[in-house]
KOLNULUM-195890 format. One record per residue (C-alpha): x, y, z; residue in three letters. Coordinates in steps of 0.1 Angstrom, whole numbers, padded with zeros to 4 digits, always signed. Layout:
// KOLNULUM-195890
XYZAla ...
This chain:
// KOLNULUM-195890
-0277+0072+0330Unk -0249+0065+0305Unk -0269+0061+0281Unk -0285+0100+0285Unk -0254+0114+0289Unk -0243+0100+0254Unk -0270+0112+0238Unk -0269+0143+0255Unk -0235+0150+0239Unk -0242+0136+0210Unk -0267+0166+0206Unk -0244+0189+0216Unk -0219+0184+0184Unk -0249+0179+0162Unk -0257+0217+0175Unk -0224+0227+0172Unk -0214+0212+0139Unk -0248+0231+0127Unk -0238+0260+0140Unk -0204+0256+0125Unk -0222+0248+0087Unk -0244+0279+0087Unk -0223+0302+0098Unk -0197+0288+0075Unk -0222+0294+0042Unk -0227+0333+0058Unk -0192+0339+0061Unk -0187+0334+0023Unk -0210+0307+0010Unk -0180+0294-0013Unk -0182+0260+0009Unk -0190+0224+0002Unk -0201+0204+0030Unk -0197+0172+0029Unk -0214+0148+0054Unk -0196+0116+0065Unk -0209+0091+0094Unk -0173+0083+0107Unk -0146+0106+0118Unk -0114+0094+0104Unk -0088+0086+0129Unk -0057+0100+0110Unk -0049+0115+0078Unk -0017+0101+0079Unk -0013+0085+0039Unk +0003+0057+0057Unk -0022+0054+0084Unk -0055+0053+0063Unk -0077+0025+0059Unk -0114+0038+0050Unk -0118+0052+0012Unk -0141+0082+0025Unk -0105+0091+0046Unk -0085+0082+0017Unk -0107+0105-0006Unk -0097+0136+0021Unk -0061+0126+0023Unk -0056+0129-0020Unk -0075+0165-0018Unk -0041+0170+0004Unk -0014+0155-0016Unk -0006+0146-0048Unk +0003+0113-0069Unk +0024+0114-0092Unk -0007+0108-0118Unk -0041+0109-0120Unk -0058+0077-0125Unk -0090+0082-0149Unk -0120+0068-0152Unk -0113+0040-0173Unk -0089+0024-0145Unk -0061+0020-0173Unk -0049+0056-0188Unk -0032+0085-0166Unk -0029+0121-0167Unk -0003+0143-0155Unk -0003+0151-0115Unk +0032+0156-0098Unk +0050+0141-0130Unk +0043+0162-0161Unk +0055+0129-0184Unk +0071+0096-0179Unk +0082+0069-0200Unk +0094+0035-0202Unk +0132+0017-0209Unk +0134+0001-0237Unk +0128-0029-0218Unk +0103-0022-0199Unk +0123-0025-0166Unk +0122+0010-0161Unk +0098+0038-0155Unk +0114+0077-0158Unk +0088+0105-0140Unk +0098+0139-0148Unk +0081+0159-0121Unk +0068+0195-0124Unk +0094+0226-0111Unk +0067+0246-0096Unk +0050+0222-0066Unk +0056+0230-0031Unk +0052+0215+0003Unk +0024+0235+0019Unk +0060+0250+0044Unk +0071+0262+0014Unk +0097+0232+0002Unk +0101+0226-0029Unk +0090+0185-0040Unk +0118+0165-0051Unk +0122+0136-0068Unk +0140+0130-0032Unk +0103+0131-0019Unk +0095+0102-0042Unk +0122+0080-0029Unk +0115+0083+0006Unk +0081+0080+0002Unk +0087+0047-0016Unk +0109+0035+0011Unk +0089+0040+0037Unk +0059+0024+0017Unk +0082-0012+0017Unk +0097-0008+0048Unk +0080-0040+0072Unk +0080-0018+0104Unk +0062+0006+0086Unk +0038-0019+0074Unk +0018+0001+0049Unk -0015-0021+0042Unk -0006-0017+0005Unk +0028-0021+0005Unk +0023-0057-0019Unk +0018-0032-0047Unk +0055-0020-0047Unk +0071-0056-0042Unk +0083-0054-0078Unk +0097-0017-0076Unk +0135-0028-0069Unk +0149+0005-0063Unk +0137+0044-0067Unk +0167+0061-0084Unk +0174+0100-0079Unk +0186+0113-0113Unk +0183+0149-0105Unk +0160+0169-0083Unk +0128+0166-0105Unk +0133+0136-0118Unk +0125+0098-0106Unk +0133+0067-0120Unk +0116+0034-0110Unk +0134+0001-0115Unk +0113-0032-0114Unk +0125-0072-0111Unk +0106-0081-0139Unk +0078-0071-0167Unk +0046-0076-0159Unk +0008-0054-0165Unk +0006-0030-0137Unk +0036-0014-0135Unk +0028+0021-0140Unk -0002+0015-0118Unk +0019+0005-0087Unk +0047+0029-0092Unk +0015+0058-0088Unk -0008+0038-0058Unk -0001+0061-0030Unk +0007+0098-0026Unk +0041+0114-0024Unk +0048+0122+0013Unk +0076+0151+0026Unk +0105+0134+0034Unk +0121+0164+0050Unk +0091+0163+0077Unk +0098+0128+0084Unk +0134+0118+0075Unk +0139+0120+0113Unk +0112+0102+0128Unk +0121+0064+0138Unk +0102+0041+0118Unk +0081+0023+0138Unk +0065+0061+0149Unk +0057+0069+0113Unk +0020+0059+0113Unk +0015+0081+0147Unk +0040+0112+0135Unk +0023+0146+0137Unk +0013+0144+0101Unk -0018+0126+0109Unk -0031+0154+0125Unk -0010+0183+0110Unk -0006+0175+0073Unk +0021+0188+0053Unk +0011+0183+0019Unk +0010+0198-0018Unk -0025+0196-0033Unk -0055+0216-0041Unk -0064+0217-0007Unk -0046+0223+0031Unk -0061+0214+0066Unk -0076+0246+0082Unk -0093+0236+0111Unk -0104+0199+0128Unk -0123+0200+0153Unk -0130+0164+0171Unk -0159+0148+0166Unk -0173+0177+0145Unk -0158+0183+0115Unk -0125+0187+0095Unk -0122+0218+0074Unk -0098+0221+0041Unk -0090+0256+0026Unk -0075+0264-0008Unk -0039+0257-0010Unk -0029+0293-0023Unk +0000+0281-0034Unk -0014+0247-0051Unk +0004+0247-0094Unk -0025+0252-0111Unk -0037+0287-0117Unk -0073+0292-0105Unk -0076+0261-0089Unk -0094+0247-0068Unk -0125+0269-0074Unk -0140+0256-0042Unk -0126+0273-0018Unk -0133+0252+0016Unk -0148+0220+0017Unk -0162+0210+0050Unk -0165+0174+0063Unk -0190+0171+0090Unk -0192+0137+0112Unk -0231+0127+0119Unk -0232+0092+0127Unk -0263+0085+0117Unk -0279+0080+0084Unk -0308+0093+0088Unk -0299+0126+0104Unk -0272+0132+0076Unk -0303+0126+0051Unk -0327+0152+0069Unk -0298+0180+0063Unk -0290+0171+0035Unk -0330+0178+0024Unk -0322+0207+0045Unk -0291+0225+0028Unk -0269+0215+0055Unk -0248+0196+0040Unk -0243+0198+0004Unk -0230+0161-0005Unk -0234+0130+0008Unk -0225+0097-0006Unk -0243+0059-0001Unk -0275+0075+0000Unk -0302+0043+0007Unk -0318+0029-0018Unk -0350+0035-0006Unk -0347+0073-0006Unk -0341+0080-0039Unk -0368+0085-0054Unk -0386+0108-0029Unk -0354+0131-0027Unk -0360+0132-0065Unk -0395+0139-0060Unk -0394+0165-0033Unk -0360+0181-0037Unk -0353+0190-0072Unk -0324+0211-0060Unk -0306+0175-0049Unk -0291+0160-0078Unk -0286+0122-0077Unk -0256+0106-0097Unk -0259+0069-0098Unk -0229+0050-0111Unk -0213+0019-0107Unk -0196+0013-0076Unk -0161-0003-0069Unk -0180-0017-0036Unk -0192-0051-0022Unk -0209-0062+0010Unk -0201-0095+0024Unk -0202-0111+0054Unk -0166-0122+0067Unk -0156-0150+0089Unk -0131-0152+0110Unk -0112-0187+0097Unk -0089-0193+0125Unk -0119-0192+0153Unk -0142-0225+0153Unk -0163-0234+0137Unk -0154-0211+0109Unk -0125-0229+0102Unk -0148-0257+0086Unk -0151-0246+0048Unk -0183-0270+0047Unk -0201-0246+0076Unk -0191-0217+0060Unk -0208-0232+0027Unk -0239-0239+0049Unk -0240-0209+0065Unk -0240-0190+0029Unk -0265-0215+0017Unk -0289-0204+0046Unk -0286-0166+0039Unk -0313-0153+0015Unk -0289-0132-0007Unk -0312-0117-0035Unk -0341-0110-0010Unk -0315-0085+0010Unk -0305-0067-0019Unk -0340-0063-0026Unk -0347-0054+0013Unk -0320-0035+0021Unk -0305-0015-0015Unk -0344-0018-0029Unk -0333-0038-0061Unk -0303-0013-0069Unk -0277-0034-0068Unk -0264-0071-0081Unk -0255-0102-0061Unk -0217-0106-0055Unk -0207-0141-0065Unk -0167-0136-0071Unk -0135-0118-0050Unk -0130-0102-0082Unk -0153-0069-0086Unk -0178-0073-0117Unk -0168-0042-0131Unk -0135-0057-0137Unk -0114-0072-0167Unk -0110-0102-0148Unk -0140-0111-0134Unk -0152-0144-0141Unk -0185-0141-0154Unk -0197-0177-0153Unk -0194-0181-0112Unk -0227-0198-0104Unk -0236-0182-0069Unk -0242-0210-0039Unk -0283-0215-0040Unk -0303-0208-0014Unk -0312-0234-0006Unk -0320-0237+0042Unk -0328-0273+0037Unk -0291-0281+0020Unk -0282-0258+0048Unk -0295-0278+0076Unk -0286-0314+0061Unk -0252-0305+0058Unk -0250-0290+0094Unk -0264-0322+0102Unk -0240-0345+0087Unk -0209-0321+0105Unk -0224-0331+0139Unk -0245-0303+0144Unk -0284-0310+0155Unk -0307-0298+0182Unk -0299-0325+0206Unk -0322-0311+0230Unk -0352-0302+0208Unk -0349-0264+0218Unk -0346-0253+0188Unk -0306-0247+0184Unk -0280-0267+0173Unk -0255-0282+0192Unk -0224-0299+0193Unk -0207-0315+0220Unk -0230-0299+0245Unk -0227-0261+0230Unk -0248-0242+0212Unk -0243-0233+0178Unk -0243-0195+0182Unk -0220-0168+0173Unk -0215-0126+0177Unk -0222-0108+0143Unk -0205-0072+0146Unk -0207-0043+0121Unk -0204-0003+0127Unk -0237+0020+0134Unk -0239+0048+0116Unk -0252+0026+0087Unk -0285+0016+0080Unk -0280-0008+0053Unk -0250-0027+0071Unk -0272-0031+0104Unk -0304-0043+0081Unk -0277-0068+0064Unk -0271-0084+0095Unk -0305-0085+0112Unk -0316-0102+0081Unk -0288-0126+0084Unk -0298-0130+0123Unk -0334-0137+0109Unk -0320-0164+0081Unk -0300-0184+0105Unk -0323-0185+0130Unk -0341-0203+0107Unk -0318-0232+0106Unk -0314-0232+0141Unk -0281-0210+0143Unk -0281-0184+0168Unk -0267-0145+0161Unk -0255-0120+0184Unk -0257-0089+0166Unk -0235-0065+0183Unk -0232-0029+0164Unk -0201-0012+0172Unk -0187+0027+0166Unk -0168+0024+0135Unk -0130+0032+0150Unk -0135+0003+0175Unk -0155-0016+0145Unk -0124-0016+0124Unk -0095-0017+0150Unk -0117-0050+0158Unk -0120-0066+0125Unk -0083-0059+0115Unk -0071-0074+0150Unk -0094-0103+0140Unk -0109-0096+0172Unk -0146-0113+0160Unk -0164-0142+0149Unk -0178-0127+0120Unk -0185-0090+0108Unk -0210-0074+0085Unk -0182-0055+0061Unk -0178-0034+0027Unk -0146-0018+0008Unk -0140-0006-0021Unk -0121-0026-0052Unk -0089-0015-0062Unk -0092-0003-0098Unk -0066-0033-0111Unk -0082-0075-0103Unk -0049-0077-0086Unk -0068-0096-0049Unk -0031-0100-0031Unk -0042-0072-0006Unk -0072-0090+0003Unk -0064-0130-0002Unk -0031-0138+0000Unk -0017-0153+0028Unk +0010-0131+0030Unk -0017-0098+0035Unk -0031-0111+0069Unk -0030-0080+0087Unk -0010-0056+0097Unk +0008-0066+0057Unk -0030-0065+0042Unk -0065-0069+0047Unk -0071-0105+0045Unk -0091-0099+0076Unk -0105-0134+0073Unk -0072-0149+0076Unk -0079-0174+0051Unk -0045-0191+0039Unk -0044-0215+0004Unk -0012-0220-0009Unk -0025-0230-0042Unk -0044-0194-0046Unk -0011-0176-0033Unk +0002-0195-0065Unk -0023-0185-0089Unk -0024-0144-0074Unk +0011-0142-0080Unk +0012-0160-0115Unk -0013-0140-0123Unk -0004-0107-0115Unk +0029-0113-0137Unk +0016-0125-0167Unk +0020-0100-0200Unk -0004-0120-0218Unk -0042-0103-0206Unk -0054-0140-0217Unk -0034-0160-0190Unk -0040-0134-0170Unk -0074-0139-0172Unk -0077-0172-0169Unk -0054-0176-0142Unk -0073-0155-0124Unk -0105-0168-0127Unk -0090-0202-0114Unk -0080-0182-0085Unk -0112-0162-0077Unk -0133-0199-0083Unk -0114-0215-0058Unk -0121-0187-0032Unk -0156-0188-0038Unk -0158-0223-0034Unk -0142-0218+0001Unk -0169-0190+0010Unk -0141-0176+0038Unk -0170-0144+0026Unk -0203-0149+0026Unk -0204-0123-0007Unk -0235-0105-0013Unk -0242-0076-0025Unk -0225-0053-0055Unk -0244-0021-0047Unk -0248+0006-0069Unk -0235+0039-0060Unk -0262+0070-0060Unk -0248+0102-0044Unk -0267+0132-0038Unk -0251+0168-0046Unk -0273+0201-0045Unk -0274+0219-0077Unk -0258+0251-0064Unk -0224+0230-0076Unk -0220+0222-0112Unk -0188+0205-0132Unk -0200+0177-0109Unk -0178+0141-0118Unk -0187+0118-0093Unk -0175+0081-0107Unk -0160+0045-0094Unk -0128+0067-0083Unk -0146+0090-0058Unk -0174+0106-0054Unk -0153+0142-0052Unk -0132+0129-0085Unk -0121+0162-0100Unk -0129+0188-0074Unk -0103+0214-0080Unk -0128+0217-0111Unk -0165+0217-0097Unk -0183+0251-0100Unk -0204+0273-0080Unk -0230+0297-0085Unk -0227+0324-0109Unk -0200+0302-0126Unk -0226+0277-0134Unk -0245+0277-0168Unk 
């Protein structure tokens, strides 16, 4: 009974947010609808976790630059120029005169303070706040301009100083600390970009209207951009062929080439992703803690045979913490082989056999058997883990796959609230892995959701994220990302390749490693198409 009643609603907003979509395109048709399998829980900037949120939240505010393409040069956003001290301990951000807070105050330089402090501040606990632990103090020079003071020299200063948008301080000077992540801002942004939040509508959509008063003249040329929640991959991929929804990102592997074939309206941008799919174990539950069963566990699981399953081929096997599309990856990492019978002798030799000829392995009178959890909605995550259930079955390890709404999904994994978890993010744009390996970024601080802890890694991360010389750098983090490897706390797998689908009626299109709605205040629509 439940389980009809569920479905029976979850037709209901699938009607609805139709309804909504159609009758948005009469009512104007200048509209991009965007179709996403999660609803995001806040768009609070301090809040956000998921990159499809994160992508929302920066149509709503501003940085103070615009990172581009090439994940080391910046244009003009908030600040219309900067510069450095003459030492190199400084950064100055003149900021533009003519930005406003979607209540009509004026952004100050007094904005980018606060914003700062809140961003280091531990009862906050941004998830990114590792970035700024070299930004010793924000000065106010005058209202429009920012100076940033650092302990010491080192690669990514400018890149740190701009992670994170510039939030209104006069909206939240007044709001304890510890209630910052919950303030009204999550639901009722204030912010100063292209876009503002129109309407949301739980569990249906989120709607964004042009910021009339955004700095730049004629911009954004879209004028709403719609975000419709479908959890389900397949449905979103039946609207899409449709019209219903005029973007959607992570489009399968597998569907490519008939959307190609039988919707030459759709076009399909494939480029090089900033993801990676891995499976992660929890290192503080047994037997996880055991580097030698996670190494026998990885051994077990047929790696190239699910890319080619589940991304069809359209992707590369992930073999390093550091993204391959990266400076600093280390190239030479030889992956663990596959290899079920190294698998099963080194179970073996840790005490685990099939004492009872059932067919699972045992250990002091338990059963070698664990839950697997990832989020429905996608395809290609659940197919990851039944193909992992299939693979360690094979060695006599049994899986639990348990598939979870994505909210509960990640509330779950960043409570550390599993055994293991089929999992993807997106790769910052710098090699800098503090946020994701350092002991120090077990969350709430980070997401080192494994909880692995190596004080001689925690060494090499922060050596290497101060050295000037791109040569140490480099090999100082290769020693780092080797050494993580060889612990497998991952199991990595997969670097897929991006493909996102955008019908034609748009044009100006930039989808990239950034985001797939990089540059939209510039996409173009209909008669303003060549």
């Amino acid at each position: 009974m439940g389980s009809n009643r569920r479905t029976a609603a979850g037709i209901a907003c699938l009607v609805s947010a139709l309804t909504f979509s159609v009758a948005a395109r009469a009512a104007g048709g200048n509209v991009l609808t965007v179709g996403l399998l999660s609803e995001p829980a806040s768009l609070n900037p301090l809040a956000v976790t998921a990159t499809e949120t994160r992508d929302i939240v920066e149509l709503l505010y501003l940085k103070l630059l615009e990172e581009q393409p090439d994940f080391v040069t910046f244009q003009p956003q908030l600040a219309r120029s900067w510069e450095y001290s003459a030492d190199s301990l400084s950064i100055t951000f003149h900021l533009r005169d003519d930005v406003r807070w979607t209540d009509g105050t004026p952004v100050t330089a007094e904005d980018v303070r606060f914003t700062w402090q809140l961003e280091v501040d531990t009862v906050v606990a941004w998830t990114s706040a590792h970035l700024k632990a070299h930004i010793r103090d924000v000065e106010v020079r005058d209202p429009l301009t920012a100076i940033f003071h650092f302990d010491e020299r080192y690669p990514y200063q400018l890149m740190d100083a701009n992670d994170g948008v510039i939030l209104p301080g006069h909206i939240l000077a007044g709001a304890p600390r510890a209630d910052i992540k919950t303030h009204f801002i999550g639901r009722r942004p204030v912010g100063n970009g292209p876009y503002r939040l129109a309407r949301w509508e739980p569990a249906r959509y989120i709607e964004l209207g042009r910021n009339p008063d955004y700095h730049e003249a004629g911009m954004p040329r879209v004028e709403r951009v719609v975000f419709e929640f479908v959890p389900d991959m397949v449905t979103l991929m039946t609207r899409l062929k449709k019209g219903e929804i005029d973007l959607l990102e992570s489009v399968p592997s597998d569907q490519v080439r008939p959307l190609q074939e039988a919707y030459p309206e759709v076009r399909v941008y494939t480029y090089p992703s900033r993801g990676m799919t891995f499976v992660g174990w929890n290192v503080e539950r047994a037997p996880f803690a055991d580097r030698e069963i996670r190494r026998a566990l990885t051994m077990a699981i047929d790696r190239k045979e699910i890319i080619e399953t589940v991304w069809a081929g359209n992707g590369m096997e992930c073999r390093s913490p550091v993204h391959a599309i990266l400076w600093a990856f280390d190239d030479a990492i030889e992956p663990l082989p596959h290899d079920p019978d190294a698998a099963r002798a080194a179970l073996d030799r840790l005490g685990w056999s099939d004492s009872d000829g059932d067919g699972v392995r045992d250990r002091d009178g338990k059963p070698f058997e664990f839950e697997l959890i990832t989020n429905y909605g996608s395809q290609q995550r659940v197919d990851v883990a039944t193909m992992v259930e299939a693979d360690l079955r094979k060695i006599g390890v049994i899986v639990r796959i348990r598939t979870l709404e994505f909210g509960t999904f990640i509330d779950r994994v960043m409570s550390a609230e599993f055994d293991a978890c089929v999992l993807g993010w997106k790769t910052a744009t710098k090699p800098d892995i503090t946020g994701q390996w350092h002991s120090g970024s077990v969350p709430p601080n980070g997401y080192n959701i494994s909880h692995y802890r190596n004080p001689l890694v925690d060494d090499l991360i922060a050596r290497a994220a101060a050295a000037l010389d791109q040569g140490e750098a480099r090999a100082l983090w290769s020693s780092a990302q080797r050494i993580i490897y060889e612990d497998q706390p991952f199991t990595f797998i997969a670097i897929p390749y991006e493909v996102t689908a955008v019908r034609d009626r748009f044009c100006n299109v930039q989808p990239n490693a950034i985001s797939a709605l990089y540059h939209l205040r510039e996409w173009r629509l209909g008669a303003d198409c060549p």
